[in-house]
C-alpha positions in Angstrom: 49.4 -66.3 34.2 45.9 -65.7 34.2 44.1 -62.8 36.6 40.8 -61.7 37.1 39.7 -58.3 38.4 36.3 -58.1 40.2 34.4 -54.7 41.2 32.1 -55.2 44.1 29.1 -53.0 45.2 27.9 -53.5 48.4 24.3 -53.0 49.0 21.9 -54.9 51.4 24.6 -58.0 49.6 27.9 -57.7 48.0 27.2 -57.6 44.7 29.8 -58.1 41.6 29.0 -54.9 39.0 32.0 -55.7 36.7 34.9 -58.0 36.2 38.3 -57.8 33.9 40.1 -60.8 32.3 44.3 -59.8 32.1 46.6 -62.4 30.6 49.7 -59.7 30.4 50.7 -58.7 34.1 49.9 -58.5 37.6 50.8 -55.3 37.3 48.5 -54.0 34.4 45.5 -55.8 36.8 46.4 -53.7 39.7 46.4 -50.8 37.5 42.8 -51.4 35.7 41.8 -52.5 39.4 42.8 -49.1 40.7 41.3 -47.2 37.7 38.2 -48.2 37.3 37.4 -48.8 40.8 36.8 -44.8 40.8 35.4 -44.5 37.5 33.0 -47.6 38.6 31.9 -46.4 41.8 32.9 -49.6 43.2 33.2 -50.3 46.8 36.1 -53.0 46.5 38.3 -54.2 43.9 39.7 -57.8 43.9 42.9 -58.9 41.9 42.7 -62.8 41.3 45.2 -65.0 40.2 43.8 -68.1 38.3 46.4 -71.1 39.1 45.4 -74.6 38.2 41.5 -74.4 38.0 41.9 -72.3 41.5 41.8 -68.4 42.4 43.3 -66.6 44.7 42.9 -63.1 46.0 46.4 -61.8 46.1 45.5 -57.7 46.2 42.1 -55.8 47.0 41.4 -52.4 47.1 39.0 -50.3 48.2 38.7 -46.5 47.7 39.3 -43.7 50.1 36.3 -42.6 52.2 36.6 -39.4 53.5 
């Protein structure tokens, strides 16, 4: 199974600042999206899985605003 992790910024538009390819697990892309949503300054973080030409957001995460 393929996922993609994408980092968004939003700004007067969202705006994607990074993305991550992970053939391995879901679990080691909800890890990298929970990592280096802080270290990216990212607004959101989307976990796709890429199924037959077609993705699907199955996690998103967004950090803590206090």
């Amino acid at each position: 199974m393929i996922y993609r992790v994408v980092f968004t910024k939003f700004l007067d538009v969202p705006k994607n600042i990074a993305t991550e390819t992970v053939t391995t697990s879901e679990e080691d892309a909800i890890n990298i999206a929970k990592s280096k949503l802080i270290t990216l300054n990212a607004d959101t973080a989307l976990v796709l899985r890429l199924e037959g030409g077609e993705s699907k957001v199955i996690h998103r995460f967004e950090p803590i605003k206090k």
